[in-house]
matplotlib code that plots the C-alpha trace (Angstrom):
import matplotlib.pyplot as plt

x = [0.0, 1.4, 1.3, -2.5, -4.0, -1.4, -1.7, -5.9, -5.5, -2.9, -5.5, -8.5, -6.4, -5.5, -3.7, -1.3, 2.5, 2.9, 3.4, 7.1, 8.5, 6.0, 8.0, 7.2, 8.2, 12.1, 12.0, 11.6, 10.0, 6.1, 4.3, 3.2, 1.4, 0.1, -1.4, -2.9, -3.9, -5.7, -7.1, -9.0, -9.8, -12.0, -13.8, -15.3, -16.5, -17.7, -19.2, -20.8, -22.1, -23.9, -25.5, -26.3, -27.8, -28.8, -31.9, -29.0, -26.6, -29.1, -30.4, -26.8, -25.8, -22.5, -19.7, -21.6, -21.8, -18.3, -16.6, -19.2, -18.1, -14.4, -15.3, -17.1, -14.7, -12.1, -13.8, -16.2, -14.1, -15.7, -16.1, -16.9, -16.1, -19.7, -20.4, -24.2, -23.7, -21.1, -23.2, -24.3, -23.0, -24.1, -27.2, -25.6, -22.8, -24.9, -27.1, -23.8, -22.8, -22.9, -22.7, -26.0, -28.0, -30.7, -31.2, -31.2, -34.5, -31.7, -30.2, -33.9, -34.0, -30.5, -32.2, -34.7, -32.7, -30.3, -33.4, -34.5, -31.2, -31.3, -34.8, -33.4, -30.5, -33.0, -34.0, -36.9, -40.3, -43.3, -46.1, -49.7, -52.2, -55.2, -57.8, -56.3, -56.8, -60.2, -61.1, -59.8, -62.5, -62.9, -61.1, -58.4, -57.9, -57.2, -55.4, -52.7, -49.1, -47.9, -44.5, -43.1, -41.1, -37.5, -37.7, -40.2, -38.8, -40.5, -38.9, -40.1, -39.1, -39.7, -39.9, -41.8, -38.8, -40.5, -42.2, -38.9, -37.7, -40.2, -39.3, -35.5, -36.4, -39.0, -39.2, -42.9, -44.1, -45.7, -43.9, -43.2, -45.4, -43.7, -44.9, -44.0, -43.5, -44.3, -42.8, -43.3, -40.8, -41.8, -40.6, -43.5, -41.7, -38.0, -37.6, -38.6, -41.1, -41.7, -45.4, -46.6, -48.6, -51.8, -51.8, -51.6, -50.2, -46.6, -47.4, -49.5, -46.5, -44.4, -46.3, -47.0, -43.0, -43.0, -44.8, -48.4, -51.2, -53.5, -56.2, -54.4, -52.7, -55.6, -56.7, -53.8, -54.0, -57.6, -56.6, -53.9, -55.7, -59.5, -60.0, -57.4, -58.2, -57.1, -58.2, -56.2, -52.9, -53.6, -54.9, -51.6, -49.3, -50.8, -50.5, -47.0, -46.0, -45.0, -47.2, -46.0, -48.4, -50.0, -48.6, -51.4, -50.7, -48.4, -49.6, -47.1]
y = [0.0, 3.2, 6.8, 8.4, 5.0, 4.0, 7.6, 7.7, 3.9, 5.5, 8.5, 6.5, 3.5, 5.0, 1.7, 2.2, 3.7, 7.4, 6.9, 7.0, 10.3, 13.0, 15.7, 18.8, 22.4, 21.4, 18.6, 16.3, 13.4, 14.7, 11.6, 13.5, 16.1, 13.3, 11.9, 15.5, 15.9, 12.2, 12.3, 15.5, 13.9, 10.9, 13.6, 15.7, 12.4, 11.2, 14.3, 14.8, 11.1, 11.9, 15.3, 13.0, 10.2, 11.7, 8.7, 6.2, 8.3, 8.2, 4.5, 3.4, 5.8, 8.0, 6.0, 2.6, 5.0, 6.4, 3.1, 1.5, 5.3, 4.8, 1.0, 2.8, 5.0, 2.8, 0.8, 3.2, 6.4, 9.7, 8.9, 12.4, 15.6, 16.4, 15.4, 15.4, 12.3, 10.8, 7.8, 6.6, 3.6, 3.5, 1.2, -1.7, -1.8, -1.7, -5.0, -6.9, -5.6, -8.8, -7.3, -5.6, -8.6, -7.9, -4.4, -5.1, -2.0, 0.2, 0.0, 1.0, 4.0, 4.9, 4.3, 6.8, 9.6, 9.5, 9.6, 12.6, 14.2, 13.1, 14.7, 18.2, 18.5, 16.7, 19.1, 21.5, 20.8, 22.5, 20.1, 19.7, 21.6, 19.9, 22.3, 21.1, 17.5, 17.5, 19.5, 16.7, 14.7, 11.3, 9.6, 11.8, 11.1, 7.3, 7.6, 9.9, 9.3, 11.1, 12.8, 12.2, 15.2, 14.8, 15.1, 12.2, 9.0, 5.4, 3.4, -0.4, -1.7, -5.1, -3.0, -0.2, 2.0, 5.7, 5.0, 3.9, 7.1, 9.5, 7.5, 8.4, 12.1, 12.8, 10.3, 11.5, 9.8, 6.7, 3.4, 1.4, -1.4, -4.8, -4.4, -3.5, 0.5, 1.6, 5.2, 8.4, 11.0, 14.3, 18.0, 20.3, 23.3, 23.6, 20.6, 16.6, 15.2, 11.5, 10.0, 6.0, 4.7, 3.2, -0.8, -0.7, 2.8, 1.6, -0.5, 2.3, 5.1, 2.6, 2.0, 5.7, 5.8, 3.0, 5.5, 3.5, 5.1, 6.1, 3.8, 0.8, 2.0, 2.0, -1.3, -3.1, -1.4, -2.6, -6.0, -6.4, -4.7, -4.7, -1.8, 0.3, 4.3, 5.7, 9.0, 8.9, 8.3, 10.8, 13.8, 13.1, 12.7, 16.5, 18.0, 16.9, 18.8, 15.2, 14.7, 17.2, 17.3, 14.7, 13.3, 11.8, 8.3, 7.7, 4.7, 2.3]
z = [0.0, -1.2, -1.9, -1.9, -1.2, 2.0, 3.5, 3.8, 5.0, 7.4, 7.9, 9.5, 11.5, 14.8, 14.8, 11.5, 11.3, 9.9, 6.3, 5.4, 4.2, 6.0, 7.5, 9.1, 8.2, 9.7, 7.7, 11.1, 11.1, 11.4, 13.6, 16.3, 14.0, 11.8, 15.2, 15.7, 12.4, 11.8, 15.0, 13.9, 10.8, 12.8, 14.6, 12.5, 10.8, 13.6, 14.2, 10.8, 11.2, 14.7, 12.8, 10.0, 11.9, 15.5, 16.2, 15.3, 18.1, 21.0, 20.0, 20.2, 23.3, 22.6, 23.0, 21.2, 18.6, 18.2, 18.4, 16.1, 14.1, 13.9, 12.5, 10.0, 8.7, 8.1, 6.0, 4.0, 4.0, 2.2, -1.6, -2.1, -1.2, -1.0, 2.7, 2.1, 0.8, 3.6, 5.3, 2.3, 3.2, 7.2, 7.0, 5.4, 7.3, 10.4, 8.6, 8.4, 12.2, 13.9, 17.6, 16.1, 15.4, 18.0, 16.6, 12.8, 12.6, 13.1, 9.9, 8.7, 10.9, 9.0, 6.1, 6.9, 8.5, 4.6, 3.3, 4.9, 4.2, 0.8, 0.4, 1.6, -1.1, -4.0, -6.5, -6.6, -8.4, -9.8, -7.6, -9.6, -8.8, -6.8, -8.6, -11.9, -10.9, -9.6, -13.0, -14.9, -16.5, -15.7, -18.6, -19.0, -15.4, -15.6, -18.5, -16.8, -16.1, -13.3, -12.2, -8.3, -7.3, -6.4, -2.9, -2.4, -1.4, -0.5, 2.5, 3.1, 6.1, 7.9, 11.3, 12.8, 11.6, 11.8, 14.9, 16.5, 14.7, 16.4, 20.0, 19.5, 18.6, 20.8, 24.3, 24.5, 21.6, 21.7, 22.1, 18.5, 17.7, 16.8, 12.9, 9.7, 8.3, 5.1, 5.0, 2.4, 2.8, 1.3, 1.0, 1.1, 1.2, 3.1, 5.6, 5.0, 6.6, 7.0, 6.7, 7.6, 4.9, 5.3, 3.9, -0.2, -0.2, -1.0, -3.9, -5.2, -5.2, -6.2, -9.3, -10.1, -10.0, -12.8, -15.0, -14.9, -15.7, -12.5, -13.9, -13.9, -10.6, -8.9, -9.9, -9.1, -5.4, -5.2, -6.5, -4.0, -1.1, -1.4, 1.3, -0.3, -0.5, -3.3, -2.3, 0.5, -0.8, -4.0, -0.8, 0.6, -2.1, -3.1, 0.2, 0.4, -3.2, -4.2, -7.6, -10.4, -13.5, -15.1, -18.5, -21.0, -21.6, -24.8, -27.4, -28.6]

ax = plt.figure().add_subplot(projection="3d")
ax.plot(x, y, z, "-o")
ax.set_aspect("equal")
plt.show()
């Protein structure tokens, strides 16, 4: 291991030598200011992880979190200057974590809180009207493609990952329930905001995101959940800015 590689090994392994050659401003040997300087380095990474993922931070306690942080780093160092996207990384490391077997929701709740972030830095959109949708006639209605804004994302997760969420951020709220969470994350104006779906709803956004027409969307939530509402899911997915204007259905 050498040169650029060997030195942001050297970098994020409290454990490895000072690469070979560094010197300070005498031209002495520069260990201890290496030591300064990667020390540092962890940190703010640590600390940029722990703003990026504070539910994770008090789930795990601090110093769970900082050791489990310094694991982390060495082996899923920043692949971008752009530290919006550092963490990207996070939830499957934390699925693979075997001293984290008994918490595998957590690396849904990481999931979620890079989802969130992701939905602050996604691009702006023009959301649909509602008046322009309800003056829609029928027809043209089901026939209707449409756009899902940027910022929306869709989070499946085997555990009650939001509610545990909400617990983590806010003690008052109620205690999770041992189930699964289907979860819409959606930027109505500056700051994300997650939402639990309702039963069906999942499948339904999901298919709107495939470009199916809002016809056959509906069907296929009806077909797969008999008590599905439609309306429901459309009210929320306008009051959340996450539809942008219908598209009429293009023949082959």
């Amino acid at each position: 291991m050498t040169g650029q590689t060997g030195f942001h090994a050297a970098l994020l392994d409290p454990s490895a030598p000072v690469p070979p050659g560094l010197t300070d401003g005498a031209g002495r040997a520069a260990g201890r200011r290496f030591a300064v300087y990667r020390n540092n380095v962890a940190v703010s990474l640590t600390e940029a992880l722990i703003e990026g993922f504070p539910a994770c931070h008090r789930l795990l306690g601090d110093d769970t979190f900082r050791g489990m942080a310094g694991a982390y780093l060495r082996e899923h160092p920043p692949a971008s200057p752009v530290m919006a996207q550092f963490g990207a990384d996070l939830p499957g490391f934390l699925d693979a974590a075997p001293q984290l077997a008994r918490m595998r929701w957590l690396a849904d709740v990481a999931r979620l809180e890079y989802g969130l972030r992701l939905s602050y830095h996604a691009a702006d959109a023009v959301p649909l009207d509602g008046t322009a949708l309800a003056a829609m006639a029928a027809e043209d209605l089901s026939a209707s493609t449409f756009g899902l804004a940027p910022a929306m994302r869709l989070l499946r997760s085997d555990w009650p990952a939001l509610s545990i969420w909400r617990k983590a951020m806010n003690p008052s709220a109620p205690q999770a329930a041992n189930r699964p969470e289907d979860i819409l994350i959606a930027r109505p104006d500056y700051d994300p905001e997650p939402h639990l779906l309702m039963p069906g709803d999942a499948a339904f956004v999901a298919a709107l995101s495939d470009g199916a027409p809002l016809g056959q969307v509906a069907e296929q939530a009806l077909t797969a959940q008999p008590d599905h509402d439609t309306t429901r899911i459309l009210g929320l997915l306008l009051q959340t800015g996450s539809l942008t204007p219908p598209q009429p259905e293009t023949m082959p």
